[in-house]
N, C-alpha and C positions, 0 to 999 in steps of 0.2 A: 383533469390532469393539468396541473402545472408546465407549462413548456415557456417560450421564448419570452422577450421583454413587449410590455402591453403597449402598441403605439402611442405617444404622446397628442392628449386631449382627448384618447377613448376612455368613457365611462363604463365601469362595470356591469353589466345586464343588471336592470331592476330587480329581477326575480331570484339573483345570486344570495344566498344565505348570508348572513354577516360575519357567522363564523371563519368561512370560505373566504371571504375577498376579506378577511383579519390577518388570516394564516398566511394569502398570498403576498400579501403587503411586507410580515413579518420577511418571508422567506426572501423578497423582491431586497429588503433593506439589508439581510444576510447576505447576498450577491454582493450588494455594493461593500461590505465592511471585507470581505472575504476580496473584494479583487475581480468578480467573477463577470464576465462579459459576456453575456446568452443572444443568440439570434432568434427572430421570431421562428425560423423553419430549423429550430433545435428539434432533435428527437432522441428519447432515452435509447441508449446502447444494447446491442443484441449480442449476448455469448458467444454464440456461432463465429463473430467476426473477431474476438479475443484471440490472440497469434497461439495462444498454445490449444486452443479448439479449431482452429482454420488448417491444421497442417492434420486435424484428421478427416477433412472431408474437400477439403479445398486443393484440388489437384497442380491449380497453379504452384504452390508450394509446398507440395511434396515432394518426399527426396528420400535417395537408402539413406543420405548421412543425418536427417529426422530419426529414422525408424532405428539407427544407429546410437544417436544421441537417448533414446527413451531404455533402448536394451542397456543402457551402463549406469542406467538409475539402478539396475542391483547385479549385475555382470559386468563391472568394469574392467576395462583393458587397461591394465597400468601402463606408463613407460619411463622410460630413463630420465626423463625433463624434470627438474626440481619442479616438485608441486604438483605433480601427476604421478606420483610412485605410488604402490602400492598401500604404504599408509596412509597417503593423503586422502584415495580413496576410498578408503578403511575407515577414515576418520568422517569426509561427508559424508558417504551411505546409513552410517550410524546414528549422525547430528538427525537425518533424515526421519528417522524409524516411528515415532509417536503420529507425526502428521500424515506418515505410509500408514501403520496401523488404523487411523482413523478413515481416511480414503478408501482403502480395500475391504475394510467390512461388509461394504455393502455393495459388493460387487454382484452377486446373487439379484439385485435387484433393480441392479444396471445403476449403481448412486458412483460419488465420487464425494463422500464427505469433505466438506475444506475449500474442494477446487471447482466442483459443478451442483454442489448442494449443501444445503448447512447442514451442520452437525446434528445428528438426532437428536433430541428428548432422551435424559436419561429416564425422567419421569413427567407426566402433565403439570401444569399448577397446581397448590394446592384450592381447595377448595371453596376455601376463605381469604381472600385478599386482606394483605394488612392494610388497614386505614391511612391512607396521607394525608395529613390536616399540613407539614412543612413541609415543601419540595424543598428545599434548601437544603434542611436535615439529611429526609431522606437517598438527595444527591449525595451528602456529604459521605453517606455510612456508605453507599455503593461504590464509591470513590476508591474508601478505605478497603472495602472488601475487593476490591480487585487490583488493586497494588500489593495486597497479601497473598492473594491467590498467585502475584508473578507479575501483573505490568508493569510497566518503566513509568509509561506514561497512559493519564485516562483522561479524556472530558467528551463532555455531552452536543448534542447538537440536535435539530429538532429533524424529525422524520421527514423525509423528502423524496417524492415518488419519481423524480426526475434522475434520479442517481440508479435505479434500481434497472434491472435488466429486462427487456422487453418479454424476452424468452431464453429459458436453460440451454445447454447443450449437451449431451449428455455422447462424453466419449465413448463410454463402451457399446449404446446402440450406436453410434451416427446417427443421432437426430436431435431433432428440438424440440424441449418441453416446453410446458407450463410454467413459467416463472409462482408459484402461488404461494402468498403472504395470508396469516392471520388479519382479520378484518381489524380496525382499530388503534393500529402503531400510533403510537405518538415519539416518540424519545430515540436517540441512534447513540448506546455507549459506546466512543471509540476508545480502544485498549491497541497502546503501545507497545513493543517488544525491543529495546536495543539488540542491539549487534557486534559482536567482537571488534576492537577496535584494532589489536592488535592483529586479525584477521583475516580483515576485508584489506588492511594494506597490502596483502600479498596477493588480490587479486591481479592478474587472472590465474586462479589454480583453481584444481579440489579443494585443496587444504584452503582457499577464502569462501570456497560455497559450504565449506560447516558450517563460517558464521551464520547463514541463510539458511541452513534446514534446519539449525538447532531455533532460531527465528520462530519459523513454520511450526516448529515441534511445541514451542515452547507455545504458542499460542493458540495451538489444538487445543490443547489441555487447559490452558485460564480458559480461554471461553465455556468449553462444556461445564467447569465451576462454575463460572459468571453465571450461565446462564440458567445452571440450575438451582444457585442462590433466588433468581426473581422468581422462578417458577415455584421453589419452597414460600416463596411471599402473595404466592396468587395469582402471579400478574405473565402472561406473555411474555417467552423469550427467543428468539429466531437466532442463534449462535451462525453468524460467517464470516470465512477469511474470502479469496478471491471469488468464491460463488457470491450468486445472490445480486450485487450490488456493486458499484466503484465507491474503495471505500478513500480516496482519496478526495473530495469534495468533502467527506462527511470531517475528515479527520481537519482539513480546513477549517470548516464552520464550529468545528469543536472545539477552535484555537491551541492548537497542537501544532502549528507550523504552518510554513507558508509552499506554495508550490516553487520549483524550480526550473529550469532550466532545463535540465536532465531527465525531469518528469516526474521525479521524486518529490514526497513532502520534506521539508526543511525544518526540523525542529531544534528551539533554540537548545535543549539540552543535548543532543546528540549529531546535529545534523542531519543529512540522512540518509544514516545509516540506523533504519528505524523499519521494522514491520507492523502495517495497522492493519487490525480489524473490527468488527464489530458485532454486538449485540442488539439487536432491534427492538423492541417491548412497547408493549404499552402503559408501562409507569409513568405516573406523570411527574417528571423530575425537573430540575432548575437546568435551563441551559445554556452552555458558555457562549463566548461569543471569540470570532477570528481575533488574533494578536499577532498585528506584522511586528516586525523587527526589523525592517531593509531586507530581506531576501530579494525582492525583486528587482529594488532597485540595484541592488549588486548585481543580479546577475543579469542585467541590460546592460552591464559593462565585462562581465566575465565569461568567456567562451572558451574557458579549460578545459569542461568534459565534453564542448564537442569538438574544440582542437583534439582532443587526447583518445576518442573514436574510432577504434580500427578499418570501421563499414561507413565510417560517416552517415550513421544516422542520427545523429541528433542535429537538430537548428541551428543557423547562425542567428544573427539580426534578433530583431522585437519580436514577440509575440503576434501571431495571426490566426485566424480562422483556417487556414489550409491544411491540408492533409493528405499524407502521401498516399494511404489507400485506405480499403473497406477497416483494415484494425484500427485508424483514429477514430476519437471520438469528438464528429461534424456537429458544427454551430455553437462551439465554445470557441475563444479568444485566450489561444495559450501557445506555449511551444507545447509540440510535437514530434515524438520521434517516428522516424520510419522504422513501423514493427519488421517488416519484413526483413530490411538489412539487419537487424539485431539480430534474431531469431537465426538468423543465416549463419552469423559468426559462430554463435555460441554450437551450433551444429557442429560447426567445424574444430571448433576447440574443447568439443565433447563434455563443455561443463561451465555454471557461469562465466559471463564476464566482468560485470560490473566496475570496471573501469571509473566510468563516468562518475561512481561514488567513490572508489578510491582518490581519486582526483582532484575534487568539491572542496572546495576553499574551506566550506563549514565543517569537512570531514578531521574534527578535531577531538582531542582528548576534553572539555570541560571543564573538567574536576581542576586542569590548574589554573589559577590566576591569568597566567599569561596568555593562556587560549583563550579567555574570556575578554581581557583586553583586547584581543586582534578581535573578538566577534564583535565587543562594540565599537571597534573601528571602520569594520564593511559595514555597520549598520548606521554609518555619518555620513556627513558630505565628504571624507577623509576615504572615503573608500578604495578609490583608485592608487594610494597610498598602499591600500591596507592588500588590494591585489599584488602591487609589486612585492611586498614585502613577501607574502605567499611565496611565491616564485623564487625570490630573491633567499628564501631561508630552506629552499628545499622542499617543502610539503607536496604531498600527490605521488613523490618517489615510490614505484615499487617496492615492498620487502619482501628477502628472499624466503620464500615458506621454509627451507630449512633454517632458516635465521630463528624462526619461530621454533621450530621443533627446538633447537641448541637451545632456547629461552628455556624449554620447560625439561631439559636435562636430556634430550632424549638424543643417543646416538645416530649417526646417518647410517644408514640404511636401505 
């Protein structure tokens, strides 16, 4: 098992396989292009301690307005507040339904597709693995086939058992599983999902958590394709969104975006306002490598989303190894939010928040010219320029969810 960084001037055990101390080297030169700062007394992450499996068994933060907040994932209480009415909630429980439907299937057998387990096998491989003579190629065509199936965005990264979860949790026993993978992975495709842009500016509502379940929804579905493209080719496919894995490391070393501030990946096309997940196999495919842009050094100078924090959990200052409890994830060199304060708010406001990504300097339209200007402004020495300007033109403002309904013609209500 790959863990921490190898002390400087120790030599690899003699009797280490070449392949093994190749791979670690590979993965050791990954950290450094990715940003990534590991401590020796690093250890892969347990489910159990994930805020949305700790408030079923962890009593310190349990609460009615928990048990509250889960009954209006399909009984919600509307109320008078723009953005909490009746349609709003009409509209997220709906965006919801594909990644519900896939989670509850397998309720009978204690699963939680999506969120505590991957997605099942619609079928095994086939029998016969198609031949790879060009990983290049054959990246290329998996690339295309999941941009078809629905991604925004794809790329590859090499398997790393350091991201993967020590052990399941499984909500509907309260307990902890087996984390267990097919023997063999090599390859980790991350698959992108944007996000309503127009959306997520009305968070905090319902009406900005559709962007986010249709997100969810939309990415149930590419994967169980995705994954049962490779398995029609032969080869090993392990389909997961939050189970399984932190796919935020992988979607890094997949050069898909940089980490931020706020805890999100940053990607250059969307910002991020971007859901990742992943397919696991063991094809052997080409793999990309991290592509900073300035995210981080912008956001060593930008503390909008955690000024703009209702619970103040997000960080001020640089990046550190500390951690406000059991939900970080100890012996990485990053900001961190306090799960706890989060999870608390959103209780309270019975439905995301995501503020901190409405907020996000990079939370921009792309497509026009001028947004892409200001991106390659935070990503200069000109950056502090390119904050004020931020500031200075408005951006992060609230929109009113009925501003949104009036866009798409629809009366109040």
């Amino acid at each position: 098992m790959l863990t921490g960084q190898k002390p400087p001037g120790e030599s690899w055990p003699a009797n280490r396989p070449p392949e093994e101390e190749a791979r670690e080297q590979r993965l050791r030169a990954g950290d450094r292009e990715a940003g990534f700062e590991i401590r020796d007394d690093f250890e892969p992450f347990d489910q159990r301690n994930d805020m949305f499996c700790r408030v079923q068994w962890d009593q310190s933060v349990m609460s009615d307005a928990v048990a509250d907040f889960y009954a209006q994932q399909k009984d919600p209480k509307p109320r008078k507040a723009d953005g909490f009415r009746q349609r709003d909630f009409a509209l997220r429980n709906a965006s919801w339904v594909v990644a519900r439907t896939y989670s509850e299937r397998g309720q009978s057998e204690g699963k939680r597709e999506g969120f505590q387990d991957p997605i099942d096998p619609y079928h095994p491989p086939a029998a016969e693995k198609l031949p790879v003579d060009d990983a290049a190629q054959i990246t290329n065509e998996v690339k295309r086939v999941a941009r078809f199936l629905g991604a925004d965005l794809v790329g590859i990264a090499e398997y790393d058992e350091r991201w993967v979860y020590t052990q399941k949790f499984s909500i509907i026993a309260k307990e902890a599983r087996p984390n267990e993978l097919p023997a063999g992975l090599k390859t980790v495709i991350v698959v992108g999902h944007a996000m309503d842009y127009g959306l997520i500016n009305t968070f905090p509502s319902a009406t900005g958590s559709a962007a986010v379940g249709k997100g969810y929804s939309a990415e149930a579905a590419n994967l169980a394709m995705l994954a049962q493209y490779i398995r029609n080719l032969g080869y090993e496919a392990v389909a997961n969104m939050n189970d399984t894995a932190l796919a935020i490391p992988f979607a890094v070393k997949a050069g898909l975006g940089e980490y931020g501030r706020h805890q999100m990946v940053i990607s250059k096309e969307f910002g991020p306002r971007v859901r990742f997940s992943k397919v696991f196999t063991d094809m052997p495919l080409a793999v990309d490598r991290p592509q900073p842009f300035g995210v981080s050094e912008f956001c060593d100078i930008c503390d909008r989303c955690a000024d703009a924090c209702p619970p103040r959990a997000l960080p001020f200052g640089p990046p550190s190894f500390e951690v406000a409890n059991r939900s970080g994830l100890a012996g990485v060199k990053k900001w961190t939010s306090d799960a706890e304060k989060c999870f608390d708010y959103w209780t309270r406001i019975k439905t995301d928040c995501s503020i901190c990504m409405r907020v996000c300097p990079y939370n921009k339209d792309f497509s026009k010219p001028a947004m892409r200007a200001l991106r390659w402004l935070m990503g200069s020495r000109f950056r502090r320029l390119a904050l004020w300007l931020d500031i200075r033109l408005g951006f992060g403002k609230r929109k009113l969810p009925a501003d949104w309904w009036q866009e798409a013609g629809v009366t109040e209500r």
